[in-house]
Backbone of each chain as ProteinMPNN parsed JSONL, in Angstrom:
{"seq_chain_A": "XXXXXXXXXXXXXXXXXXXXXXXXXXXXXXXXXXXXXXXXXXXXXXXXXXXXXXXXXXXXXXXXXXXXXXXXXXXXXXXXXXXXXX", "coords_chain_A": {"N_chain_A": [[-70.849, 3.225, -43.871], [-73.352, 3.087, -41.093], [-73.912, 4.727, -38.539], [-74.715, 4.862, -35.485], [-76.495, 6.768, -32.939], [-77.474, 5.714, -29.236], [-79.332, 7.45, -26.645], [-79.524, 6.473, -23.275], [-81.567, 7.803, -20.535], [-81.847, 8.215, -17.298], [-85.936, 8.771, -16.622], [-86.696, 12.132, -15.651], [-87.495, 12.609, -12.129], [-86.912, 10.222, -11.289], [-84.648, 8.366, -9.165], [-81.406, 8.616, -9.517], [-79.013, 6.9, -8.454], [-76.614, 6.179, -9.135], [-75.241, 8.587, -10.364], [-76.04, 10.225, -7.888], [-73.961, 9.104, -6.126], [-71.871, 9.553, -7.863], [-71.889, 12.719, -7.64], [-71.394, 12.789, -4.598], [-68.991, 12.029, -4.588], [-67.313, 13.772, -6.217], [-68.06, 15.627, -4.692], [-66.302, 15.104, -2.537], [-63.867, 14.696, -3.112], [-63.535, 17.611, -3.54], [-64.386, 19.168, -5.386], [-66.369, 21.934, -5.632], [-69.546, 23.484, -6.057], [-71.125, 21.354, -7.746], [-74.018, 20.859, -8.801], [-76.104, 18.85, -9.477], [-75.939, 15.379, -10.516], [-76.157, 13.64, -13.645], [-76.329, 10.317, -14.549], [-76.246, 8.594, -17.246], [-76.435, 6.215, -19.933], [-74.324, 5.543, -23.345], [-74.726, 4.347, -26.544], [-72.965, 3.143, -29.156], [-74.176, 2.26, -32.296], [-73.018, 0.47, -34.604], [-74.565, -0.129, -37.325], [-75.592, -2.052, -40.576], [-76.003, -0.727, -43.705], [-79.104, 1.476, -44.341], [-82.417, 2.473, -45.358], [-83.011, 5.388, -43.982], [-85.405, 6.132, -42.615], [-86.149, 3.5, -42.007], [-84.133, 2.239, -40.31], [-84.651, 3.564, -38.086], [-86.19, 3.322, -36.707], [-85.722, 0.539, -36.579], [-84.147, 0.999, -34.268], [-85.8, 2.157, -33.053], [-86.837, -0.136, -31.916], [-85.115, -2.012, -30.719], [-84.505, -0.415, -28.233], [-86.677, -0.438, -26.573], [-86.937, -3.231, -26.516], [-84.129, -3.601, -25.507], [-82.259, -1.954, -24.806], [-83.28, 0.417, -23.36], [-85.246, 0.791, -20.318], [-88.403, 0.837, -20.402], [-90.46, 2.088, -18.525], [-88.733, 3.005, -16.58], [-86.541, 4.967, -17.649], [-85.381, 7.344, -20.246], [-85.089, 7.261, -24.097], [-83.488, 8.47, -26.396], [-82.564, 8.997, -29.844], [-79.919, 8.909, -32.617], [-79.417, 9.507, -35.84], [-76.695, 9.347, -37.974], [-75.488, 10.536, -41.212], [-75.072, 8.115, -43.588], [-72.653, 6.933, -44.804], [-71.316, 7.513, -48.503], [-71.855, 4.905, -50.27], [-69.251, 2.686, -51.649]], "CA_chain_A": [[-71.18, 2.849, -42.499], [-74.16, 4.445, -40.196], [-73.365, 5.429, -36.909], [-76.511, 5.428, -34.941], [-75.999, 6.515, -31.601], [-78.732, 5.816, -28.493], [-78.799, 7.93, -25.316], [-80.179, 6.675, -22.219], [-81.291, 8.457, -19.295], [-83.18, 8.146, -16.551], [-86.56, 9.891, -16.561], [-86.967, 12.738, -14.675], [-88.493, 12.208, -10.622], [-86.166, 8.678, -10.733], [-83.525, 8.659, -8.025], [-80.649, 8.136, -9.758], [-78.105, 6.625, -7.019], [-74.918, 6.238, -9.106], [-75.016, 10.169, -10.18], [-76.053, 10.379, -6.55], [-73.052, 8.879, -5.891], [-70.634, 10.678, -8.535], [-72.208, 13.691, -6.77], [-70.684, 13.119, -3.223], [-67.15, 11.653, -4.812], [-66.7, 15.12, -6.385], [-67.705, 16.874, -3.324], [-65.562, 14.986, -1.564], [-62.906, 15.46, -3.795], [-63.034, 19.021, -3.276], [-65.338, 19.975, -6.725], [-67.305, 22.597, -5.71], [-71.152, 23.874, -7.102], [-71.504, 20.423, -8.615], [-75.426, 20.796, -7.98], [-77.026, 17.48, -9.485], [-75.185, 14.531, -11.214], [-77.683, 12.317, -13.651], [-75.462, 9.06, -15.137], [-76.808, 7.599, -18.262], [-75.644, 5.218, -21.113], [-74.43, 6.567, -24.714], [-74.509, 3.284, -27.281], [-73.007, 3.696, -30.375], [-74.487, 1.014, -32.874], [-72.372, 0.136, -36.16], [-75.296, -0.669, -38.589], [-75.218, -2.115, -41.824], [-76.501, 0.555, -44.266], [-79.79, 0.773, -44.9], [-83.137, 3.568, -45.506], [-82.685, 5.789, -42.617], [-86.262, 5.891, -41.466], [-86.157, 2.061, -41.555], [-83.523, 2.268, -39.463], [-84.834, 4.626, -36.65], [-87.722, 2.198, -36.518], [-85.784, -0.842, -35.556], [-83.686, 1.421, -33.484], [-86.749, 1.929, -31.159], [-87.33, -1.639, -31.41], [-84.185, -2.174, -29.903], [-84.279, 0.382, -27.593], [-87.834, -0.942, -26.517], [-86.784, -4.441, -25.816], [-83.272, -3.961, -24.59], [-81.369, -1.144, -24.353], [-83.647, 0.723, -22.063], [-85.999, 0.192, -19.797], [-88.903, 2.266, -20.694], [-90.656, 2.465, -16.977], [-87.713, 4.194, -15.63], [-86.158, 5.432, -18.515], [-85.907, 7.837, -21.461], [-83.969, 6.979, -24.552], [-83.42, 9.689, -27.684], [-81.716, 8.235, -31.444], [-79.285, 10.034, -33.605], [-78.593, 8.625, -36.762], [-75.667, 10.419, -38.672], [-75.945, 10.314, -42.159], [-74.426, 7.129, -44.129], [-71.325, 7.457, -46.046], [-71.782, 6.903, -49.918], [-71.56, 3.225, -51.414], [-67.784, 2.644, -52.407]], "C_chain_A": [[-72.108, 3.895, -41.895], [-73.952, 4.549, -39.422], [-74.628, 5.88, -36.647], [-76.413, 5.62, -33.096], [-77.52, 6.661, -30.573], [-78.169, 6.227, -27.016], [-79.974, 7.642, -24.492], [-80.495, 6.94, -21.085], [-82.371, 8.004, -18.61], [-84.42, 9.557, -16.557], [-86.472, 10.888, -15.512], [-88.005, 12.59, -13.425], [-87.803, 11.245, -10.113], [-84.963, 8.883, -10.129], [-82.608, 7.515, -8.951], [-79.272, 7.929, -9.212], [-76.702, 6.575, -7.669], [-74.757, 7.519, -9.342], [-75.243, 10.448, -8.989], [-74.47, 9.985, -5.859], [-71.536, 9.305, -6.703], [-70.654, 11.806, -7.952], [-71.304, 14.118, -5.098], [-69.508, 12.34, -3.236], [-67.045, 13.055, -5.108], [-66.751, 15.914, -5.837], [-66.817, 16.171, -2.13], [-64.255, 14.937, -1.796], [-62.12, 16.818, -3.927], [-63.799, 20.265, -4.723], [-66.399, 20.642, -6.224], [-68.086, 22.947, -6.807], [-70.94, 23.033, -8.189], [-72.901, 20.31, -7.989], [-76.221, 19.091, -7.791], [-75.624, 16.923, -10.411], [-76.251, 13.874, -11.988], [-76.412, 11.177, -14.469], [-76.433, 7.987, -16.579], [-76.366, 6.992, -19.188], [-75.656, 5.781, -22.554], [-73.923, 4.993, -25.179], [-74.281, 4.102, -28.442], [-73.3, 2.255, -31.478], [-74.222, 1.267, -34.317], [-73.689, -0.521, -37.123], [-75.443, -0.904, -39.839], [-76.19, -1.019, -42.654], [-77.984, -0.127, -44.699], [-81.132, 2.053, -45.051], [-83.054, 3.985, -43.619], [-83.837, 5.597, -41.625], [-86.767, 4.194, -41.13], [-85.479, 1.683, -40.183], [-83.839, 2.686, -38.037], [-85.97, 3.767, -36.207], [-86.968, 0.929, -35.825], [-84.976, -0.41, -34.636], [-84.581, 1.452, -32.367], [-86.89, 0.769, -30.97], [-86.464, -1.945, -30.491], [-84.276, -1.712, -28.409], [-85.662, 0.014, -26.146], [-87.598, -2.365, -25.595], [-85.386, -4.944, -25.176], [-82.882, -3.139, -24.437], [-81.811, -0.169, -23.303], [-85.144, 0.483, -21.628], [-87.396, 1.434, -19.878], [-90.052, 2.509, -19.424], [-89.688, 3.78, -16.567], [-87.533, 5.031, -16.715], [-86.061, 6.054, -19.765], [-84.752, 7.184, -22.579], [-84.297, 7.973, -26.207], [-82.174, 8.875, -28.563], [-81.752, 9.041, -32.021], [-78.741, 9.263, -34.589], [-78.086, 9.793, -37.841], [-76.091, 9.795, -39.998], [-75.074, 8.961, -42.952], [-73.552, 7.627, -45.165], [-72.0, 7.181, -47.009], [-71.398, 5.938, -49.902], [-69.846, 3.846, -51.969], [-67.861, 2.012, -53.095]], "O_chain_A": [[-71.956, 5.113, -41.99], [-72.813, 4.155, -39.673], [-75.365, 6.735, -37.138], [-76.289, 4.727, -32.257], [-78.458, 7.397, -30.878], [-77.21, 5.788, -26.382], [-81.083, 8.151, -24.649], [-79.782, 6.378, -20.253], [-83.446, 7.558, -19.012], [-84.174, 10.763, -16.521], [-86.15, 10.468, -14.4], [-89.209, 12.465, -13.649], [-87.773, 11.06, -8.896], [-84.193, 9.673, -10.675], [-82.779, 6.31, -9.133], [-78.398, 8.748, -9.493], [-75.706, 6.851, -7.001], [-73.997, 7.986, -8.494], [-74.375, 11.271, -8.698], [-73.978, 10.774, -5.053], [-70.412, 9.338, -6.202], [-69.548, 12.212, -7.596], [-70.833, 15.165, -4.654], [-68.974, 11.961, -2.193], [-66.627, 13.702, -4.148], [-66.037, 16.912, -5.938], [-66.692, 16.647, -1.002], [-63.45, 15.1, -0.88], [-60.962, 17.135, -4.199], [-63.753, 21.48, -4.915], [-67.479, 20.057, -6.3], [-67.791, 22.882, -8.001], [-70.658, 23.445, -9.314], [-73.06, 19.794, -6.883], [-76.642, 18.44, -6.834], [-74.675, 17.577, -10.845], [-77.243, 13.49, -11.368], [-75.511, 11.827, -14.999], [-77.041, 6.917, -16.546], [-75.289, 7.562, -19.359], [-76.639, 6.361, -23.016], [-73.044, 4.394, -24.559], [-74.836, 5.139, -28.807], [-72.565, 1.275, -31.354], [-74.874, 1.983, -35.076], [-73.453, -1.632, -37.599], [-75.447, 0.137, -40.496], [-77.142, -0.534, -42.042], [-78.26, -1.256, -45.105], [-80.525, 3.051, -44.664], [-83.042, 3.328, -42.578], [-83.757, 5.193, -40.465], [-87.536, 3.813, -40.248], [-85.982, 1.066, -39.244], [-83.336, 2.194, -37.027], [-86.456, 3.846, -35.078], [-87.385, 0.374, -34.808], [-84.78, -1.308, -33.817], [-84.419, 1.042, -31.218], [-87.096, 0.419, -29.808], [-86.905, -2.182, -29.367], [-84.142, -2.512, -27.483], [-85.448, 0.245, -24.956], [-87.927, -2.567, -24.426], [-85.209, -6.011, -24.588], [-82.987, -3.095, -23.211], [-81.021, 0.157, -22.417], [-86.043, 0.086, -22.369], [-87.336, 2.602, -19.493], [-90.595, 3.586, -19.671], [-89.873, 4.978, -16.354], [-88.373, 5.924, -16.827], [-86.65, 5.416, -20.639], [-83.709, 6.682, -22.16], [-85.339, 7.953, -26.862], [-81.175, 8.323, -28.103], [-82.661, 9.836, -32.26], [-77.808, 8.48, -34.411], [-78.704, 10.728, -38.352], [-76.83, 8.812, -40.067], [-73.925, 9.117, -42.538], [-73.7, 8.453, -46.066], [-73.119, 6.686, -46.875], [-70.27, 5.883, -49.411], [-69.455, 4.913, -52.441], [-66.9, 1.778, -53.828]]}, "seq_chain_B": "XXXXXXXXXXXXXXXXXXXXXXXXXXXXXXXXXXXXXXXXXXXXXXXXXXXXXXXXXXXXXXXXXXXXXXXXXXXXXXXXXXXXXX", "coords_chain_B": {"N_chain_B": [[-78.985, 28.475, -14.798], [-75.914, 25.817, -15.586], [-75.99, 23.488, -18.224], [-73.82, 20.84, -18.407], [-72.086, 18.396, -20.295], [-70.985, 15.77, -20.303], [-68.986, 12.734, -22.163], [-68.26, 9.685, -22.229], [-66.25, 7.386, -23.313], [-64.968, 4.286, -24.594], [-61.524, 4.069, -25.486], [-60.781, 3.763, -28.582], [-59.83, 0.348, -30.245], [-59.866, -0.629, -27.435], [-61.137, -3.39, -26.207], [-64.592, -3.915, -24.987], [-66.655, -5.298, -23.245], [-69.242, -5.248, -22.319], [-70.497, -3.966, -24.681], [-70.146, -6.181, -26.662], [-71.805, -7.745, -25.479], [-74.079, -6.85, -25.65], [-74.583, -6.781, -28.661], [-74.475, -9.366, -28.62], [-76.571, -10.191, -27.575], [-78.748, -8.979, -29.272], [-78.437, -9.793, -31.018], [-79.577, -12.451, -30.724], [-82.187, -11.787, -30.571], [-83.49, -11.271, -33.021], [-82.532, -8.914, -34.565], [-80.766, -8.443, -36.653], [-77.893, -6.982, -38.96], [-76.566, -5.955, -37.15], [-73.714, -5.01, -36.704], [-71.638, -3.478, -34.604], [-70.969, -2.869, -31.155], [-71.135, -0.165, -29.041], [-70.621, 0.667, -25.742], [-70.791, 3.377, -23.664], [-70.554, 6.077, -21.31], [-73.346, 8.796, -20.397], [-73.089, 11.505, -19.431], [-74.198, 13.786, -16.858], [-74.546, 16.912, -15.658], [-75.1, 19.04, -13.118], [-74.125, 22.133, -12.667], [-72.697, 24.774, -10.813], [-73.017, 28.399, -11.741], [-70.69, 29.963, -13.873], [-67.695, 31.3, -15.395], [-67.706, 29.844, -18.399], [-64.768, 29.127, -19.888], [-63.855, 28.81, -17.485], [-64.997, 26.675, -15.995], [-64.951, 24.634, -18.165], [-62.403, 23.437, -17.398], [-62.623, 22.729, -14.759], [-64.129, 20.822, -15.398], [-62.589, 19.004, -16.819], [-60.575, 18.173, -15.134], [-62.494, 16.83, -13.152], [-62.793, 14.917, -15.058], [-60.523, 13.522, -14.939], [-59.908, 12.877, -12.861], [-61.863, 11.113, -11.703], [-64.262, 10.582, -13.782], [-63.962, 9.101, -15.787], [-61.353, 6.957, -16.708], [-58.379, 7.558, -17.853], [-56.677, 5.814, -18.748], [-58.085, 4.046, -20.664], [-59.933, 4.841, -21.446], [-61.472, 7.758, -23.361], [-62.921, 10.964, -23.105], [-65.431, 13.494, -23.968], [-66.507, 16.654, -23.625], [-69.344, 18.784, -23.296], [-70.642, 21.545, -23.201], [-73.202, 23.834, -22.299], [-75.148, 26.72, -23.228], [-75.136, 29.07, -20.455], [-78.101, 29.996, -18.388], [-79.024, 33.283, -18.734], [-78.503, 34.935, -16.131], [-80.643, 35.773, -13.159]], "CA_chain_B": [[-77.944, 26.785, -14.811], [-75.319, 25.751, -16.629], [-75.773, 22.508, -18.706], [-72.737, 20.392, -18.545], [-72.606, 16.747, -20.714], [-69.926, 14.834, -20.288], [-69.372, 11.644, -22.865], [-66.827, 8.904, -21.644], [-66.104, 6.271, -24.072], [-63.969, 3.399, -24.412], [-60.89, 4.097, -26.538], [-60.663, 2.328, -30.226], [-59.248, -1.199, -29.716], [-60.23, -1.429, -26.133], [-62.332, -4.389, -25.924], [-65.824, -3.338, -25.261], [-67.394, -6.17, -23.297], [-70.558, -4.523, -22.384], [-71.055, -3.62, -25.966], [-70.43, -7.01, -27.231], [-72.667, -8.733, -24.439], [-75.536, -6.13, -26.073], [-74.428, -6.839, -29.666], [-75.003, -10.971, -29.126], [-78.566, -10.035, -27.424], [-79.507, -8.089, -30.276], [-78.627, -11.12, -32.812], [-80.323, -13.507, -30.115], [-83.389, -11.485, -30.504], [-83.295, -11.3, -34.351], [-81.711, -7.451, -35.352], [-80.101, -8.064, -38.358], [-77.328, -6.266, -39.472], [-75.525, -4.67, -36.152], [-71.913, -5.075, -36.26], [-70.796, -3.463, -33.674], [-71.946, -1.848, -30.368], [-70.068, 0.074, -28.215], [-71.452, 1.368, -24.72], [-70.428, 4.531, -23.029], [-70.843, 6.857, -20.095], [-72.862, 9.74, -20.577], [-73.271, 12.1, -17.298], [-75.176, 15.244, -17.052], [-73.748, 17.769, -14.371], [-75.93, 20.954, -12.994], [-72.905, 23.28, -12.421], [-73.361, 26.488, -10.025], [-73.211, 29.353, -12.83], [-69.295, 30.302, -13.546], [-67.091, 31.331, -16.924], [-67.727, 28.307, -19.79], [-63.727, 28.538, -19.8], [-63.024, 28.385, -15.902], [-65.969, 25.699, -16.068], [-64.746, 23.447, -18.915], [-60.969, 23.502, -16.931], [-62.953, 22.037, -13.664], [-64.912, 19.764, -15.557], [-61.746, 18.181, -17.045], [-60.236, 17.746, -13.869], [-63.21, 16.038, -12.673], [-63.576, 13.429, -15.545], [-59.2, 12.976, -14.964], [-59.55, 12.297, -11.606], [-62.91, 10.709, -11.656], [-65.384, 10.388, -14.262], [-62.992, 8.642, -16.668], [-60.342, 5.942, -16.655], [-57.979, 8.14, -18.897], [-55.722, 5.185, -19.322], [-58.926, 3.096, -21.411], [-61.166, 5.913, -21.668], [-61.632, 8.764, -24.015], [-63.995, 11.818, -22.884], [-65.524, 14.985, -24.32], [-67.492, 17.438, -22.642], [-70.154, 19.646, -24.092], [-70.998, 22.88, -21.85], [-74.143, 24.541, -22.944], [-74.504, 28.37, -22.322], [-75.592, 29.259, -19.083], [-79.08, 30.409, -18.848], [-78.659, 34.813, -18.191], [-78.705, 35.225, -14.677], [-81.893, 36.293, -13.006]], "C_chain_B": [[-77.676, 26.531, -15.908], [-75.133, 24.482, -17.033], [-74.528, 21.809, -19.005], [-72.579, 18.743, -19.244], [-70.846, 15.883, -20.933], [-69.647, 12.889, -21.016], [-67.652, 11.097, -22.237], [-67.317, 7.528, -22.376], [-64.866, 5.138, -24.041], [-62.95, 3.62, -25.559], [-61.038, 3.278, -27.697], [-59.737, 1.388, -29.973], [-58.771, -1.428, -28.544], [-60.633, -2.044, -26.287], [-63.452, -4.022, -24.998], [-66.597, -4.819, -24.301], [-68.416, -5.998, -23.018], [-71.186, -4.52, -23.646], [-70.691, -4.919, -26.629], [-71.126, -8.236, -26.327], [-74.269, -8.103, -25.448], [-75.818, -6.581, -27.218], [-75.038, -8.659, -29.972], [-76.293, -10.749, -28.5], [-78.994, -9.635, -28.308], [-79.703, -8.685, -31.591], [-79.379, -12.198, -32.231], [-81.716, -12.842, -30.117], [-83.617, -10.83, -31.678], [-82.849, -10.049, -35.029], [-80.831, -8.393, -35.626], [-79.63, -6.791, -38.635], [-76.544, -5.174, -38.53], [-74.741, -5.002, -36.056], [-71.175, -4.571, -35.428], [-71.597, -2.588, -32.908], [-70.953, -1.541, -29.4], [-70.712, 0.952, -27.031], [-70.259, 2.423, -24.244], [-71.039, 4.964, -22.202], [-71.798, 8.556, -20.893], [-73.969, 10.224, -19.004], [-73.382, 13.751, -18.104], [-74.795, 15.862, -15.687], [-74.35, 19.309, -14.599], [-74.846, 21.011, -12.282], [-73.185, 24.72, -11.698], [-72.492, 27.439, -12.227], [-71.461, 29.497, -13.035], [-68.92, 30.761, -15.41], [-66.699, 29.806, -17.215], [-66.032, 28.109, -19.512], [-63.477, 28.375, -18.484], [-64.067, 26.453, -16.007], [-64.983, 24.542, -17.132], [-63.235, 22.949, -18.032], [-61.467, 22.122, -15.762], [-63.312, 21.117, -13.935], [-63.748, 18.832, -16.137], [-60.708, 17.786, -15.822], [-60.851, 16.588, -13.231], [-62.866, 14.609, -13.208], [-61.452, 12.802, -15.142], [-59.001, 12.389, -13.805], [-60.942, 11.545, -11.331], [-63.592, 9.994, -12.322], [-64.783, 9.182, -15.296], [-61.973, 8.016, -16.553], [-59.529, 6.389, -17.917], [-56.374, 6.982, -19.911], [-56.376, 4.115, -20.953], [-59.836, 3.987, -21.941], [-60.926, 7.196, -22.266], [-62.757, 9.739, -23.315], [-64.189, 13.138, -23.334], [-66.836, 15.501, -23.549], [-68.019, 18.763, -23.456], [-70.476, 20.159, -22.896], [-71.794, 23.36, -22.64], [-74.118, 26.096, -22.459], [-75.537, 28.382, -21.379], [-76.957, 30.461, -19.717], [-78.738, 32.549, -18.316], [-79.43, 34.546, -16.892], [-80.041, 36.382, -14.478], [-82.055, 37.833, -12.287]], "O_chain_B": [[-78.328, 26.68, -16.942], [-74.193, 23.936, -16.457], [-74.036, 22.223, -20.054], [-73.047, 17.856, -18.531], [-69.984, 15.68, -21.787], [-70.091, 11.932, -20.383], [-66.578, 11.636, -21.97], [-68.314, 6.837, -22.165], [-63.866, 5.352, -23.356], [-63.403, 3.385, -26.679], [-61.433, 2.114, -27.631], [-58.722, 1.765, -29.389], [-57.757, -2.075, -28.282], [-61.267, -1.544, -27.216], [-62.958, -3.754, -23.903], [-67.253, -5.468, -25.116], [-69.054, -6.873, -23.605], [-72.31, -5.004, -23.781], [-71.139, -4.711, -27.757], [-70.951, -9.438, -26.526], [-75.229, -8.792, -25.794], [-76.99, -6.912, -27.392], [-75.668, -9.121, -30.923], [-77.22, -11.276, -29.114], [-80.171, -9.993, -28.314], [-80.402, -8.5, -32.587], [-79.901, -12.974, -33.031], [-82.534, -13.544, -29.523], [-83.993, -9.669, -31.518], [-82.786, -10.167, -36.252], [-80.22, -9.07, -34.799], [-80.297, -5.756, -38.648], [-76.081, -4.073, -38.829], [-74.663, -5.615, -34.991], [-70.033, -5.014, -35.311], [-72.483, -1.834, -33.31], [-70.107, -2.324, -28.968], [-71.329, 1.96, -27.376], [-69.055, 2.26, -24.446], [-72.163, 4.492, -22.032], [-71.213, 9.304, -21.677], [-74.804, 9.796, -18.208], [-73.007, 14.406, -19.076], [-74.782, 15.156, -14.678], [-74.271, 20.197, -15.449], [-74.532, 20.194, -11.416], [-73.894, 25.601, -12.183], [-71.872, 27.086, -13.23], [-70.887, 28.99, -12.072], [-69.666, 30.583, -16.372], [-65.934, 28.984, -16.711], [-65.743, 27.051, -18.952], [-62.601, 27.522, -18.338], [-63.546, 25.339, -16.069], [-64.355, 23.645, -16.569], [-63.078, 21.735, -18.167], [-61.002, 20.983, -15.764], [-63.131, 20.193, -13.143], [-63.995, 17.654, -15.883], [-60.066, 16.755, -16.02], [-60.233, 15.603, -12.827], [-62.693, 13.573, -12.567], [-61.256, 11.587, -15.136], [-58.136, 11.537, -13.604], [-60.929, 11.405, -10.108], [-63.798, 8.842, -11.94], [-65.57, 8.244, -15.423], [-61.208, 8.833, -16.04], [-59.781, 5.828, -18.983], [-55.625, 7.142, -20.875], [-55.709, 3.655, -21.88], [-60.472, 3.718, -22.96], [-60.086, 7.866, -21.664], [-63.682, 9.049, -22.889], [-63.288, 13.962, -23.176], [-67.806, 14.915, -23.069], [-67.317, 19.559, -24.079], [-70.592, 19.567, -21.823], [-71.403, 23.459, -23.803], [-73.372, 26.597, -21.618], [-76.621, 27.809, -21.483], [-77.011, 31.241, -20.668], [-78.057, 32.71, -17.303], [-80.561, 34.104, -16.688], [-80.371, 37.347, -15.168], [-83.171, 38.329, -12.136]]}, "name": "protein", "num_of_chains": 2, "seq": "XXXXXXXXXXXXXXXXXXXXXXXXXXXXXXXXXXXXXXXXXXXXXXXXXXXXXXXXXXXXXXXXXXXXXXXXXXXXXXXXXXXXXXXXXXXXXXXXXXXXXXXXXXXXXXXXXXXXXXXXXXXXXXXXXXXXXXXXXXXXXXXXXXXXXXXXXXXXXXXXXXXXXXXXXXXX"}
């Protein structure tokens, strides 16, 4: 099994309103010198096995046409290494 | 500043419906070969400067009373080292 995980964030400059809003729950909570909050999405995608840089290729595809939005957003792919064939 | 990353996932045999709303887009728009997708939280927290262990203590507080639904939700938190004070 590969384990390919995709992280997306918002780019930097983009007002990101729900960390804006985790931001002034934990100060109102009482969490002090929480400076910034940013909130972004961690996918982990079960892929059937297959050449890795094949893989990282249709990972951007993905990533490209759904998982983030690439206007706003950045998105960085980690693919762990594939078990051996049983 | 002290890099703080906070990952909040959905325990193993939660049901995932986010990640299987993504998983049938991703076969409705022909990827081949993803079996499973599982979405997560991840949150980025600028931290005033403090000791990594007083720091990681606060930050698990946060995600217990906050960041994290510890009854469905799993979370780990990566603290980077603080940059040397100026």
């Amino acid at each position: 099994m590969a384990k390919t995980v995709v992280y997306v964030t918002y780019k930097r400059g983009v007002l990101d309103p729900q960390g804006e809003a985790v931001r002034g729950a934990l100060a109102s909570l009482g969490f002090q010198g929480v400076r910034g909050v940013r909130v972004g999405k961690y996918i982990e995608l079960d892929l059937a096995n297959g050449r890795p840089e094949e893989q990282r290729a249709e990972v951007e595809k993905m990533c490209r046409q759904l998982l983030a939005n690439p206007v706003l957003e950045d998105f960085r792919i980690e693919i762990s290494p594939s078990a051996p064939p049983e």
